[in-house]
ROBASE-867396 format. One line per field, with one value per residue (C-alpha): x, y, z. Coordinates in pm, whole numbers, plus 50000, padded with zeros to 5 digits. Layout:
// residues N
xx = (X/...)
yy = (Y/...)
zz = (Z/...)
//
This chain:
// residues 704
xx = (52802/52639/52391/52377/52647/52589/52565/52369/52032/51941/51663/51948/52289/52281/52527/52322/52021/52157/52156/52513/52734/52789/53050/53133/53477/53499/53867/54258/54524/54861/55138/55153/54992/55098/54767/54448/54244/54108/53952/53570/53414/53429/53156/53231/52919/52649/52284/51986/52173/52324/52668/52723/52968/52905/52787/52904/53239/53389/53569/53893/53926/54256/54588/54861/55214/55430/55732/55666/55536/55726/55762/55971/55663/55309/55031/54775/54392/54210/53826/53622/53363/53432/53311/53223/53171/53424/53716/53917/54230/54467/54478/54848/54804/55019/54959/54715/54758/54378/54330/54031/53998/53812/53886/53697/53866/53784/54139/54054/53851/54128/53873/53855/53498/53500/53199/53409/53372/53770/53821/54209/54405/54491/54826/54828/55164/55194/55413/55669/55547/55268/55283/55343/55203/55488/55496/55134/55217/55444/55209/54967/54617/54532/54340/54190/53978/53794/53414/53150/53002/52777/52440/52585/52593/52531/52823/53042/53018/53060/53366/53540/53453/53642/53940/53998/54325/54468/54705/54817/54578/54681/54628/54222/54207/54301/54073/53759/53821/53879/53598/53366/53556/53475/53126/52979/52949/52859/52582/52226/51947/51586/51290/51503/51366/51314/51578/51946/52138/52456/52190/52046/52367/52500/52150/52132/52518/52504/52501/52637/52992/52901/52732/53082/53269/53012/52985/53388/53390/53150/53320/53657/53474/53357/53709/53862/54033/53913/53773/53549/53397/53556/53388/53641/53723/53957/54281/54555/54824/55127/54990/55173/54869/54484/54138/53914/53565/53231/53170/53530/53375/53366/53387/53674/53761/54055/54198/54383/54739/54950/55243/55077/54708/54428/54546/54350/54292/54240/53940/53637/53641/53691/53501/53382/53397/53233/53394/53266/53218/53221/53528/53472/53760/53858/54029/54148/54078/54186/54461/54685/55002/55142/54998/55132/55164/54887/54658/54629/54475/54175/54125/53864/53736/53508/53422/53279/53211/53353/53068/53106/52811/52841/52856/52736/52789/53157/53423/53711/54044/54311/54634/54990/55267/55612/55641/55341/55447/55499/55231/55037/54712/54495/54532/54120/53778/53496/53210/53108/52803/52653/53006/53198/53410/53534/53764/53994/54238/54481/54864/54934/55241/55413/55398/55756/55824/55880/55673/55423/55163/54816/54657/54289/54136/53743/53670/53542/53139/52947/52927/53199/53607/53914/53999/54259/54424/54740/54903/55198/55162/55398/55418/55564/55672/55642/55983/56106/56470/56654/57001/57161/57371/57723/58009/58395/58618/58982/59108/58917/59005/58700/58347/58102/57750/57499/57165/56861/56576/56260/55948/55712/55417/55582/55935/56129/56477/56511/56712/56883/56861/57073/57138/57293/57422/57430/57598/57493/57538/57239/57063/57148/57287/57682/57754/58022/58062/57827/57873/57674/57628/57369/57154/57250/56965/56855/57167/57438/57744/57996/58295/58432/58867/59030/58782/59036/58958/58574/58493/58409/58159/58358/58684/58879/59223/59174/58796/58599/58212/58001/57726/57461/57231/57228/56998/56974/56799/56666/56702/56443/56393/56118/55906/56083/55931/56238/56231/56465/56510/56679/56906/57001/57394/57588/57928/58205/58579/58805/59171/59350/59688/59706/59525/59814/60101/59971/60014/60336/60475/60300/60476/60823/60795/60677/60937/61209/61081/61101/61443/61551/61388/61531/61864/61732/61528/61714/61917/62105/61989/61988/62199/62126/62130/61912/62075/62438/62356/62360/62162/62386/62747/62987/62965/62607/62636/62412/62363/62668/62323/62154/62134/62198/62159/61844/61725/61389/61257/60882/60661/60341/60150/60147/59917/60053/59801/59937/60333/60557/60445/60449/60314/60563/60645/60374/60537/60651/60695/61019/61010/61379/61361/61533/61317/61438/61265/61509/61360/61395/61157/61204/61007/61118/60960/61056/61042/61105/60969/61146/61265/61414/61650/61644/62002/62108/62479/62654/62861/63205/63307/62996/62937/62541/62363/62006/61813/61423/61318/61020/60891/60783/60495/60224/59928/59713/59968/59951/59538/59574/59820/59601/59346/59488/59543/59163/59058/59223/59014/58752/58814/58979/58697/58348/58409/58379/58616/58666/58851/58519/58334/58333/58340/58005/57934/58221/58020/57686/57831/57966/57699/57490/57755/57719/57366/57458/57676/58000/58149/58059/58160/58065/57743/57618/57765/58099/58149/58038/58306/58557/58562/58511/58892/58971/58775/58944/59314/59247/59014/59002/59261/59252/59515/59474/59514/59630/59326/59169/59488/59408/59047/59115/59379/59166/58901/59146/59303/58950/58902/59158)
yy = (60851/60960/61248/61390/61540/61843/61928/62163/62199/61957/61595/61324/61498/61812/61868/62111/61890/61568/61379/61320/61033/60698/60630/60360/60239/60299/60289/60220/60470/60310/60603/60955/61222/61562/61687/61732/61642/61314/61453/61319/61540/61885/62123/62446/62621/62773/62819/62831/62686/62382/62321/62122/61998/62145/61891/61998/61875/61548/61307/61103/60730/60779/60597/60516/60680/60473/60630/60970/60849/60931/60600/60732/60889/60715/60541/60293/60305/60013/59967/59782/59661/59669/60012/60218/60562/60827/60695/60918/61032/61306/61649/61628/61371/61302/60979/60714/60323/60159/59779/59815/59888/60208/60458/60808/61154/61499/61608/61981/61899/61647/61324/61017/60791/60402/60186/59895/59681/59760/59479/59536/59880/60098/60327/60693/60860/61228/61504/61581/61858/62058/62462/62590/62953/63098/63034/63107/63461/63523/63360/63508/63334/63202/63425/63166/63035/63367/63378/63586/63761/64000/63905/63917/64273/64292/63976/64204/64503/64308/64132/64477/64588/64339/64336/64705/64803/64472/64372/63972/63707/63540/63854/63897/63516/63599/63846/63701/63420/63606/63789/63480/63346/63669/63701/63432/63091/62710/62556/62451/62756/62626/62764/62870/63088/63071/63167/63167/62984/63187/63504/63301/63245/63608/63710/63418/63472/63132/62799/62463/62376/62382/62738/62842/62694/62778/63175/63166/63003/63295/63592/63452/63483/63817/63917/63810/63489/63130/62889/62611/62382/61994/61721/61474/61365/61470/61281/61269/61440/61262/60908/60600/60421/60503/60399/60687/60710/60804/61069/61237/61361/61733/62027/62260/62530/62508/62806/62838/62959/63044/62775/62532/62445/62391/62444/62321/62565/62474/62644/62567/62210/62115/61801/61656/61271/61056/60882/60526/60550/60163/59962/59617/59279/59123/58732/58502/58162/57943/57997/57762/57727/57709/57813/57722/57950/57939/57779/57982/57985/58049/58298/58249/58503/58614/59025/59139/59416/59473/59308/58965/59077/58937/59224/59208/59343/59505/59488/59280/59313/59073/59206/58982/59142/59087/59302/59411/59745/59763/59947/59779/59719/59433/59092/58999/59116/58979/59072/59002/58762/58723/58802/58553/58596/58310/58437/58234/58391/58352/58325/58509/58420/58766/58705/58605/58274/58351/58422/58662/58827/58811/59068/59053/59398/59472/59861/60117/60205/60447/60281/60036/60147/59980/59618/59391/59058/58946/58591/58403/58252/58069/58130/57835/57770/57431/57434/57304/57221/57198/57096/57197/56963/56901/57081/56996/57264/57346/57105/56813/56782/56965/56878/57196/57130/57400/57365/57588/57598/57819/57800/57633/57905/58227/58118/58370/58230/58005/58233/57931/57568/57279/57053/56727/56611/56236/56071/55687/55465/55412/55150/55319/55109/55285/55645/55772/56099/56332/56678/56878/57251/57551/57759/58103/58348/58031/57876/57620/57545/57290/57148/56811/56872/56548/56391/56149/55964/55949/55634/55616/55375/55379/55450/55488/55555/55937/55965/55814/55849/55883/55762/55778/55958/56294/56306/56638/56694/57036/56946/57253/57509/57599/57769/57615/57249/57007/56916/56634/56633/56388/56465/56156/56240/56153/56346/56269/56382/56424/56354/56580/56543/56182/56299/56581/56303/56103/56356/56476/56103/56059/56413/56331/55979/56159/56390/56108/55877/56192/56265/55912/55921/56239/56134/55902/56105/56406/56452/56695/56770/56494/56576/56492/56535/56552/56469/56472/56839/56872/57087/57082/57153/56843/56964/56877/56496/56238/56196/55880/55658/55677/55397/55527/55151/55110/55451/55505/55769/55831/56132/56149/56349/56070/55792/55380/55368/55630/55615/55846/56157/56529/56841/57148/57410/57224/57193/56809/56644/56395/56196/55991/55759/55407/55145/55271/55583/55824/56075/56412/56553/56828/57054/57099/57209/57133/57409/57155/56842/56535/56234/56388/56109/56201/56061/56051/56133/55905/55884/55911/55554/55412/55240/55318/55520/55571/55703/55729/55855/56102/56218/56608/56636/56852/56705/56825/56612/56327/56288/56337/55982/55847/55896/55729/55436/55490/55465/55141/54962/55095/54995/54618/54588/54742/54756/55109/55354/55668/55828/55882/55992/56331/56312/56360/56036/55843/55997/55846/55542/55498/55544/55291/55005/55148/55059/54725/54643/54681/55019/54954/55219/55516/55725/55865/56201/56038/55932/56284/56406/56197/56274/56628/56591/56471/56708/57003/56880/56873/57169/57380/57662/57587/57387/57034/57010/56704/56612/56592/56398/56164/56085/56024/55814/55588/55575/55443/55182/55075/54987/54805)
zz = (87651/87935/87859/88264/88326/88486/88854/89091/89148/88950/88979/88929/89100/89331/89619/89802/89811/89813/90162/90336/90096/90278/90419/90141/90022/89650/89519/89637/89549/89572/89526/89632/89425/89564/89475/89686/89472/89236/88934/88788/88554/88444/88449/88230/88169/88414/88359/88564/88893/88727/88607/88324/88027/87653/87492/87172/87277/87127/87297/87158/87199/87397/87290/87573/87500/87689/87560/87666/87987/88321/88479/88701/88916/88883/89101/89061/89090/89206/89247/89521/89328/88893/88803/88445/88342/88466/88574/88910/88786/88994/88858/88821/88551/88236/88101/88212/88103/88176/88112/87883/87527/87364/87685/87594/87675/87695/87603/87708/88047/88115/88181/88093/88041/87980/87871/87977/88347/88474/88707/88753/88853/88638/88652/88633/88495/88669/88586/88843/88971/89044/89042/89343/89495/89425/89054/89010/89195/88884/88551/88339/88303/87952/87763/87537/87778/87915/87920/87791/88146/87966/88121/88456/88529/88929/88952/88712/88932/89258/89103/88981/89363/89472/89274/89267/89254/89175/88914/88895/88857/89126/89392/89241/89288/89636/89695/89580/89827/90080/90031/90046/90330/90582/90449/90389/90649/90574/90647/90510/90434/90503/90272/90028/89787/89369/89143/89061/89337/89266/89372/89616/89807/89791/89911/90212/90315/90384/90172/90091/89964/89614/89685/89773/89471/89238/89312/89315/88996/88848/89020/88899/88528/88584/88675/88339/88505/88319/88576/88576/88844/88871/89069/89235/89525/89806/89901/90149/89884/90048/90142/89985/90005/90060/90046/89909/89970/89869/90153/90001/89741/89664/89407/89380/89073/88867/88706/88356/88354/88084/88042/88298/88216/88436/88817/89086/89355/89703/89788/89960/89884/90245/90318/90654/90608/90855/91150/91230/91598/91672/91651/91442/91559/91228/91263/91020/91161/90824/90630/90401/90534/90156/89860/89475/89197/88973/89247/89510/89877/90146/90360/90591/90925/91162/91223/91492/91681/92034/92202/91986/91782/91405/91195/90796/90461/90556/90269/90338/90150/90128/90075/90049/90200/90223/90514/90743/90690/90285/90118/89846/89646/89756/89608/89633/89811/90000/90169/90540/90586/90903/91093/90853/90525/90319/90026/89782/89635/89296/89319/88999/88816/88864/89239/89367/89582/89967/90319/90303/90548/90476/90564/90572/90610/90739/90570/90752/90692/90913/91161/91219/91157/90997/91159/91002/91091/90922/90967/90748/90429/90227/89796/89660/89289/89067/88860/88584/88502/88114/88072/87743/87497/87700/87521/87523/87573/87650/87372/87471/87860/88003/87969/88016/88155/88184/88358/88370/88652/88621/88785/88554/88564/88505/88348/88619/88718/89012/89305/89522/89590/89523/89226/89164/88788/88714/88350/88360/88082/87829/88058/88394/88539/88590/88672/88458/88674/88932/88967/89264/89346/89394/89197/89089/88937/88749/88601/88749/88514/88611/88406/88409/88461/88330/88079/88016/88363/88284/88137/87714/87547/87254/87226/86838/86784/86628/86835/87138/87221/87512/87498/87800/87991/88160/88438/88637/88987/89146/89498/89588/89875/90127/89856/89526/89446/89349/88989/88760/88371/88155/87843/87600/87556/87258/87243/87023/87126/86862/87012/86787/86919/86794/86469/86489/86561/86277/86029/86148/86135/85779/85645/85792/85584/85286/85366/85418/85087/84859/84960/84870/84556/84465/84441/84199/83982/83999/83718/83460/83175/82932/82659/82324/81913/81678/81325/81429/81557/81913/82191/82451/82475/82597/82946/82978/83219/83369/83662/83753/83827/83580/83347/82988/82853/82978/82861/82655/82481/82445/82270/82546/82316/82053/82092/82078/81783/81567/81378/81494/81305/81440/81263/81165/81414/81656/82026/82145/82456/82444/82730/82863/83090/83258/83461/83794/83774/83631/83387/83219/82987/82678/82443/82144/81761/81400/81141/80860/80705/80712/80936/81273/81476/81862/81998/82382/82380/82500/82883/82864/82798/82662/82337/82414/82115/82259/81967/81819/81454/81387/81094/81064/80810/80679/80811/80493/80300/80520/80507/80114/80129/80355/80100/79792/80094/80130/79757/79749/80044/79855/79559/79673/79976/79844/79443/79420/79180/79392/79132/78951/79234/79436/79844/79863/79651/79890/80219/80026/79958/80284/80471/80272/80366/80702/80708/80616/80889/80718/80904/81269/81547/81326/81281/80940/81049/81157/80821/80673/80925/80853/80472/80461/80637/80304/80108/80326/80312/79932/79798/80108/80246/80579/80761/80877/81260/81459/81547/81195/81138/81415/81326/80956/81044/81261/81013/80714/80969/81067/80733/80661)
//
């Protein structure tokens, strides 16, 4: 952080004894400002002739809000030559956006410091408007920022002179400058004596700008009004476009009002820039006809001076134009050596395509003004084309191609041209279709009507395929580069309506076959008796097809393996039916034990009796007969007397012939399974199921 930064009288900056600034080109302002002024530093505090910042204050590293920012009203800042250190920024500002990391402010003074190069612009949000005289004539000054005046009695006396009388702020501000305006003149005071230069002046009546601004900026104190003295620079306040320079530079107060900040005032900071006397010829005698994004061009001149004289060291700017007469900031710099400039410039990818001016500018120094030349140059853009996968639409009789063309360098969207579609077969060698058309904002769709007519690589009965390439052409423009892209295409169509047909035809024979059947497996209830006692009354018929001596009956839910045995009051399936298809199927359940005879009545006029025998049992019963059956194959087949042994001696036994070889298909624990039925059908409470039945049966037969 800079450590100088006062001003007056001082060794390294003073106004008053300073020679005259150059007439040197520092920075562009693109934008209008509707202020006077450009804004440097701020000098708040007086003492012994110099102005200079409190260095007790801190500055913030400043953070960019662009949200709050009014992009609706802005301008950008561009330096000649990189620059560091306070950065110009109009007194109207709100938000500033600067290309460099770690930007200092002085939130209060309103200035900005950077130890960074900036090489690129920088863009200055400002509020909308500025307050005018009218609305100062009506505000209050802030009485935070008053100043201790004290040790100023003469000043404080000739200030209350002054201001006698008057009420507003604005009417004392009035009269102090008015006061120095009738009695005091400009110019520079020779021999000028010791002391306080604020004294000095009001004693010599005469003095320097900064004499001017400086005793307005004290009187304005002693009046109770907060003011300050700003360095900057001053501008033309409506100007879309201007080049500021060092000889603009100037000091001017700014007062504090209630509601609106520091306000620059407009007093005394007139300035009397220097006018080059000599005229200077600029020509550009190469330029590129063409130039390519991301490339660029060269710009090469002569400057001169009226009498063909060389001139050297001028600035020369090189601005691209789309019209001579747009404003902008310039695209690259050069200096002037011995009456020639050679510059290349950049085509940077946020440049559009299209015919441009170039203008190349000569800037004014002392001696020599403003000179430009500005031929025709032509941006052109590489571009790259993408064609997305082909999709079918409107039920398979359209074919929808899309195609994308960007320039390659900064991905915008190709504006016009032409381009031309191609579908070949795998090895190129026959196009299947070609579509052609233009470019709009970086698409081109076409759709193929009547895919049918487009020839298939593959064609199936319910799909066909093409197979092949896509190959897609930019054709290009004057300043668009033609471009081509291929797309390997594999579609599959899907012809539904056969798919649809098929299943139609396949449900109407479904349809047709089930009918037919029907009539043959439909019937009435079979009527029959069990034990001369029958279910149904004599109405109940057969169908007149059905074959009653050909008739079966079956029980589904007993295996072939097992005799035709059902538990009490456990549900059964009885199954009747003939060899032709004809069936009808019952549930019924037995509440008693004992042999059950299932009988299909017979039709009127049939000898036919259709019957089948089950027997109804307690299934605890039936395991415990199936166990005397079991003591005998053990007794007859492995010498053993069950009688004498328990069923955990049988299980033991068991399961050492089982080790032998002589039970195969069952496990130790099978057997243990199988005759704990046994031991549960005869000791235990609980009822043996079917399925307990079922495996002890299987294991006695096994046996056997």
């Amino acid at each position: 952080m800079p450590l100088d930064r006062y001003f007056g009288d001082g060794d390294l900056y003073s106004v008053s004894n300073a020679k005259k600034a150059n007439h040197v080109p520092i920075f562009e302002i693109l934008g209008r400002l509707d202020s006077p002024f450009i804004k440097l530093t701020v000098q708040d505090t007086y003492s012994n002739s110099k102005w200079y910042s409190n260095p007790e204050k801190t500055p913030k590293v400043y953070k960019f809000n662009e949200d709050f920012a009014n992009k609706e009203k802005s301008c950008k800042i561009k330096f000649i030559e990189p620059a560091r250190g306070f950065i110009p920024i109009p007194s109207n500002m709100q938000y500033v956006k600067v290309p460099v990391l770690g930007i200092l402010n002085y939130p209060d003074e309103g200035v900005f410091y950077s130890d960074f190069m900036i090489n690129d612009y920088y863009e200055v949000f400002l509020n909308n408007e500025m307050p005018d005289r009218y609305v100062l004539e009506n505000s209050d000054v802030d009485p935070r920022y008053k100043s201790n005046t004290d040790n100023l009695g003469q000043l404080n006396n000739l200030a209350d002179e002054i201001v006698k009388g008057l009420k507003t702020p604005y009417d004392k501000i009035e009269a102090i400058a008015k006061y120095l305006m009738n009695n005091f003149s400009s110019g520079t005071v020779k021999n000028r004596t010791t002391g306080d230069a604020v004294y000095r002046f009001l004693y010599d009546r005469k003095g320097s700008q900064l004499d001017f601004v400086s005793t307005f900026v004290v009187l304005l104190r002693c009046a109770d009004i907060p003011s300050r003295l700003v360095t900057g620079y001053r501008v033309d306040q409506s100007a879309e476009y201007q080049i500021v320079y060092a000889d603009q530079i100037c000091v001017y107060p700014e007062v504090c009002f209630e509601g609106y900040g520091w306000v620059p005032l407009d007093y005394f900071a007139d300035i009397n820039p220097i006018v080059p006397p000599r005229r200077s010829i600029t020509n550009i005698t190469s330029l590129s006809e063409t130039a390519l994004k991301g490339e660029g061009f060269n710009v090469a001149g002569t400057v001169k001076d009226t009498f063909g004289n060389p001139l050297n060291g001028q600035v020369v700017l090189v601005y691209l134009k789309k019209d001579k007469n747009e404003e902008c900031l310039s695209h690259e710099k050069g200096i002037v050596k011995n009456g020639v400039f050679d510059i290349n410039c950049v085509i940077r990818e946020n440049i559009d395509v299209g015919s441009y001016q170039v203008v190349a500018r000569t800037l004014a120094d002392s001696t020599y003004q403003e000179s430009d030349s500005d031929p025709e140059l032509k941006v052109l853009a590489q571009t790259e084309m993408s064609i997305s996968k082909p999709q079918i639409t409107n039920r398979g009789n359209e074919l929808l191609i899309d195609a994308s063309i960007v320039e390659s360098l900064s991905k915008k969207p190709v504006l016009d041209g032409g381009v031309e579609i191609t579908f070949t077969d795998t090895d190129k060698a026959i196009d299947l279709f070609s579509v052609k058309g233009q470019v709009q904002e970086g698409k081109y769709v076409a759709s193929i009507d009547n895919l049918s007519k487009v020839k298939t690589q593959r064609d199936y009965i319910f799909f066909s395929k093409y197979v092949g390439i896509l190959t897609g052409r930019y054709i290009g423009t004057d300043y668009y580069i033609p471009s081509t892209c291929n797309v390997d295409v594999n579609i599959t169509l899907i012809h539904w309506w056969r798919i649809i047909t098929t299943l139609i035809i396949a449900l109407l024979a479904a349809l047709i076959i089930g009918l037919v059947l029907s009539k043959r497996r439909k019937y009435a209830l079979v009527p029959y008796i069990i034990n001369d006692f029958s279910d149904f009354d004599s109405k109940s018929m057969l169908q007149k097809n059905a074959s009653i001596e050909e008739l079966k009956i079956i029980f589904p839910d007993i295996g072939p393996e097992f005799e035709d045995v059902w538990g009490i009051n456990e549900d059964l399936r009885v199954m009747f039916y003939d060899p032709y298809g004809n069936f009808d199927e019952l549930g019924m359940a037995f509440d008693k034990k004992g042999l059950k005879r299932i009988s299909v009545l017979p039709v009127l006029g049939s000898r036919v009796n259709v019957s089948r025998d089950i027997r109804i049992v307690c299934y605890g019963e039936e395991v415990l007969a199936l166990g005397k059956k079991l003591n005998d194959i053990l007794y007859s087949k492995f010498g053993l007397m069950p009688k004498r042994l328990t069923p955990r001696e049988i299980i033991k036994s068991l399961q050492s012939f089982k080790k032998n070889n002589v039970i195969n298909g069952y496990t130790d624990i099978d057997i243990e399974k199988i005759i704990l039925i046994l031991e549960k059908a005869a000791y235990s409470c609980d009822d043996v199921n079917r399925v307990d039945y079922e495996n002890f049966y299987k294991f006695v037969t096994a046996l056997e």
